[in-house]
C-alpha positions as CSV (number, residue, x, y, z in Angstrom):
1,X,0.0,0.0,0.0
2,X,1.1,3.4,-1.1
3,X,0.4,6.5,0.2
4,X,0.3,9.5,-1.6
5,X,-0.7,13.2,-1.5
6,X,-3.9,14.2,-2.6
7,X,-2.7,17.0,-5.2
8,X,-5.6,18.9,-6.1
9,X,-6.8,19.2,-2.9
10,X,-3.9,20.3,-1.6
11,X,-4.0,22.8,-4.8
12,X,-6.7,24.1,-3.7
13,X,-6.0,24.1,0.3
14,X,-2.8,26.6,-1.2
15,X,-4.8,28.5,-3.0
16,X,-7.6,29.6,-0.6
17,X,-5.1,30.6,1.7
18,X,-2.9,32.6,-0.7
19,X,-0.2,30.1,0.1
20,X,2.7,29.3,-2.7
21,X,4.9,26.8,-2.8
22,X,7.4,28.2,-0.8
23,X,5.1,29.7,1.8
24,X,4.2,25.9,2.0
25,X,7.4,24.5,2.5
26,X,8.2,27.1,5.1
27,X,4.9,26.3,6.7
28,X,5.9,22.5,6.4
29,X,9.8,22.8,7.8
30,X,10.8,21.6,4.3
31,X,12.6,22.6,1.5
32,X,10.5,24.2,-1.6
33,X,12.1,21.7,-4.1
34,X,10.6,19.3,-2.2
35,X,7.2,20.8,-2.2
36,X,8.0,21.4,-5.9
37,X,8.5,17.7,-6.5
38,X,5.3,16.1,-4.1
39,X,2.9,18.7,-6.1
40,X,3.8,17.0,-9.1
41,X,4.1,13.5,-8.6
42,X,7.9,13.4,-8.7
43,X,8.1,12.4,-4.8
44,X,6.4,10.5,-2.4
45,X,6.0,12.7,0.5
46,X,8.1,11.5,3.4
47,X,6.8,11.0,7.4
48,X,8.1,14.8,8.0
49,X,6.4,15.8,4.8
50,X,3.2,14.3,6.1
51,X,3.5,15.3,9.7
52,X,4.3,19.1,8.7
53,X,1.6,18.9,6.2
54,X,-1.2,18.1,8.8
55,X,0.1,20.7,10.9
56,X,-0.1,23.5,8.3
57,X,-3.7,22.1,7.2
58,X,-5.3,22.0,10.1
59,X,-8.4,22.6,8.7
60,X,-7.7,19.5,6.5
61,X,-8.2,16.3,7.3
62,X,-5.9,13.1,6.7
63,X,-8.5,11.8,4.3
64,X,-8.6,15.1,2.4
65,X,-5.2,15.5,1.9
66,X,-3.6,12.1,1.5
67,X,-5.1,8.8,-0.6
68,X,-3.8,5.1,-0.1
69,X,-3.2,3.4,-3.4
70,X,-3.4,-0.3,-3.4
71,X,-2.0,-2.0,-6.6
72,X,-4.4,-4.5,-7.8
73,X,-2.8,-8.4,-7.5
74,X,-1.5,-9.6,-11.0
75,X,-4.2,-10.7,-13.2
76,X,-7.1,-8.4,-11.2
77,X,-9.0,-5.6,-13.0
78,X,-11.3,-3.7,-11.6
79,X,-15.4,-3.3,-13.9
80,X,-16.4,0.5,-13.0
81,X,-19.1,-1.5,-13.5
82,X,-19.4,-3.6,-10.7
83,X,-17.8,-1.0,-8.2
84,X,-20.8,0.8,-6.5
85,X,-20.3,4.8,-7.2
86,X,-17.6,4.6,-9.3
């Protein structure tokens, strides 16, 4: 199981506030390259990524602003059609 960052959410998190990147990543104790690199897929974000994150967000929730991505085992596919509300 993977975790990753939920990118527009957090998008959009930045944006109400008026935050950029590097107001994040001061926000977060981090370095703006690495913001720069989460945002856009290029990095997982780390345990101090995710701990400053939550701090910054307060407003956010875990849910909100992180998803778990469980690869499917070899062979699976998943039918939209059988998955209720996809």
């Amino acid at each position: 199981m993977r975790l990753t960052l939920n990118i527009p959410k957090t998008l959009e998190f930045m944006d109400q506030k008026g935050w950029s990147e590097t107001d994040l990543a001061n926000k977060i104790g981090c370095s703006r390259v690495q913001v720069y690199r989460v945002l856009r897929g290029q990095r997982a974000p780390g345990n101090e990524f995710i701990a400053g994150l939550l701090s910054a967000c307060r407003e956010m929730g875990f849910n909100d602003l992180f998803i778990f991505e469980e690869p499917l085992p070899f062979g699976n596919e998943v039918d939209e059609e059988e998955v209720p509300n996809a």
